[in-house]
VOVEX-447385 format. One record per residue (C-alpha): residue in three letters; x, y, z. Coordinates in nm, 2 decimals. Layout:
<recs>
REC res      X      Y      Z
REC ALA      X      Y      Z
...
</recs>
This chain:
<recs>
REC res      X      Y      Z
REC UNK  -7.67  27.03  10.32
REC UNK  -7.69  26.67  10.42
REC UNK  -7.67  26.55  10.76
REC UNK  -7.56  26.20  10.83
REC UNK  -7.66  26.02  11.14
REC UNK  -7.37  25.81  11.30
REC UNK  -7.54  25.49  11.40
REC UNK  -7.20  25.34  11.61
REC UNK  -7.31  25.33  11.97
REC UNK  -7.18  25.67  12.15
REC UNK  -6.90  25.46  12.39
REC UNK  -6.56  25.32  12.31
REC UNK  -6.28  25.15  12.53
REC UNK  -6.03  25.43  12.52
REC UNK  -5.72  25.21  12.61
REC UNK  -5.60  24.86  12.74
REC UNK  -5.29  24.74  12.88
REC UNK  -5.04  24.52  12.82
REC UNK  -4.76  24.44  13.03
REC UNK  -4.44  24.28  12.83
REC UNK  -4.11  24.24  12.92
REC UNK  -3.97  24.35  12.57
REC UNK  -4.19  24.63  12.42
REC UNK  -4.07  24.67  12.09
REC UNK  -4.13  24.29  12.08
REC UNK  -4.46  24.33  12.20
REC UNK  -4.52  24.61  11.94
REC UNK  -4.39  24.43  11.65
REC UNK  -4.61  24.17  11.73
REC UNK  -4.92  24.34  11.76
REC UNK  -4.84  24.56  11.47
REC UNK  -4.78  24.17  11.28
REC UNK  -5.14  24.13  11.41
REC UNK  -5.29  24.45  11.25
REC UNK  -5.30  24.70  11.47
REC UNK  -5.18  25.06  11.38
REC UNK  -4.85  25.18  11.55
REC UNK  -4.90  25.51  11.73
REC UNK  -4.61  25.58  11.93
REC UNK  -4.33  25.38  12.04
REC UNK  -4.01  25.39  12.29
REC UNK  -3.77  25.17  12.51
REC UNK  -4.08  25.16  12.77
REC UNK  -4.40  25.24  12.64
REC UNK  -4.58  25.17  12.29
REC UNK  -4.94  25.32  12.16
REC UNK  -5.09  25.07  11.89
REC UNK  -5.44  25.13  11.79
REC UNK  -5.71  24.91  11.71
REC UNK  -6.03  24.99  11.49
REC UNK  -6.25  25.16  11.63
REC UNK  -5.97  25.39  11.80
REC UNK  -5.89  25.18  12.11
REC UNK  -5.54  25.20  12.23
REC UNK  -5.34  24.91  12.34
REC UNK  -5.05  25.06  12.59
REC UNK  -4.79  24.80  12.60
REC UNK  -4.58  24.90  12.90
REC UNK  -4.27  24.72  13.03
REC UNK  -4.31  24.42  13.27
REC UNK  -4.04  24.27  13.54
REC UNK  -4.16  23.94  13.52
REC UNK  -4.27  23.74  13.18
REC UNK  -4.68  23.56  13.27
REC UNK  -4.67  23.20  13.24
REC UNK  -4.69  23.07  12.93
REC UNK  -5.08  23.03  12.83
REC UNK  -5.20  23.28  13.04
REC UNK  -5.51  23.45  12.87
REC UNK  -5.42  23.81  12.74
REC UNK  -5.59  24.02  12.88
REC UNK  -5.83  24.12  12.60
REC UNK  -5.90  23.95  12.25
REC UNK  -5.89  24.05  11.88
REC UNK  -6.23  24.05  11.67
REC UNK  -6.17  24.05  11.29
REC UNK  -6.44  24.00  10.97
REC UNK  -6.30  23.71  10.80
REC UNK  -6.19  23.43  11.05
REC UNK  -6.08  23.21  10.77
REC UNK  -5.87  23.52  10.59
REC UNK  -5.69  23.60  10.91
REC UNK  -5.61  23.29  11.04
REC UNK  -5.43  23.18  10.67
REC UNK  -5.25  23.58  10.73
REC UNK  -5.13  23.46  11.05
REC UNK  -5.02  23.14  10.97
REC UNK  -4.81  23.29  10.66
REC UNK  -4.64  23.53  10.90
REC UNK  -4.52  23.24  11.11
REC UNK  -4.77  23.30  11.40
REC UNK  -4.85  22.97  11.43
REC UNK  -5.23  23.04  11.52
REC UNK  -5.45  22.71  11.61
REC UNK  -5.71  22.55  11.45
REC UNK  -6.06  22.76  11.44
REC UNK  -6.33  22.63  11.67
REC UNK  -6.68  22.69  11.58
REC UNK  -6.88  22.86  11.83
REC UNK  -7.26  23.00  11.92
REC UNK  -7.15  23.31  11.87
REC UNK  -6.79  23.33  11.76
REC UNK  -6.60  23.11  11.55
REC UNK  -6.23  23.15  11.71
REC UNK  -5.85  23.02  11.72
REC UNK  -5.56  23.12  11.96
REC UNK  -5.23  23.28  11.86
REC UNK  -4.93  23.27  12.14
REC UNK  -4.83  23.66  12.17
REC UNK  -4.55  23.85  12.38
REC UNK  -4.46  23.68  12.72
REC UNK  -4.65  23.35  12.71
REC UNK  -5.00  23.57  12.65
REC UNK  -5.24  23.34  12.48
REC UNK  -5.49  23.58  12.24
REC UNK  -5.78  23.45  12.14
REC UNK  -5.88  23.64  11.77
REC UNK  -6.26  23.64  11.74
REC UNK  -6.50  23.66  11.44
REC UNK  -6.72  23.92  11.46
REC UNK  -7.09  23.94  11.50
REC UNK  -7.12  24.31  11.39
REC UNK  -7.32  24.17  11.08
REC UNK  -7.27  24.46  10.88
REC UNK  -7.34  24.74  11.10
REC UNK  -7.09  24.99  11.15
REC UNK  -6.78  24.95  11.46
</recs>
């Protein structure tokens, strides 16, 4: 019998919020984004991110002002690949910005949040 050893360090973010004033708009969104659509309702929508981290979109009064930094970001491999997705979905991400550790653009999501998308640094090791 072979035993493998799982090398992904032993903590995860279990969820993050999201406050939106439409949640299935939110959802679509984030599901236009990549992220795996869990559950979903008038008030409340589960999408998951690799790794297994929820995103809880729940319904908001009050839209944020437009720019305001979401309140987390999205890491993907290919910078280049998903910002040339994005852009042929319509999202209308921004140039990419080379960094010291992240090469990044910004997309404008649900209610005025501004998401920055991240390349990774994972170099190959398992997330």
């Amino acid at each position: 019998m072979s035993q493998t050893v799982d090398q992904r360090p032993p903590v995860a973010v279990g969820h993050v919020r999201l406050p939106a004033t439409d949640v299935a708009a939110a959802a679509g969104w984030l599901e236009a984004v990549g992220l795996r659509p869990i559950f979903a309702s008038a008030d409340l929508a589960v999408l998951e991110l690799r790794g297994g981290t929820h995103v809880v979109v729940r319904g908001a009064e009050q839209p944020l002002k437009p720019g305001v930094a979401a309140p987390f970001d999205l890491m993907v491999d290919d910078i280049e690949a998903a910002r040339r997705d994005y852009a042929a979905k319509g999202l209308g991400p921004s140039d990419i910005s080379k960094g010291r550790i992240h090469d990044s653009f910004h997309l404008a999501g649900p209610d005025g949040h501004d998401f920055t998308v991240v390349s990774s640094h994972a170099r190959g090791r398992i997330v």
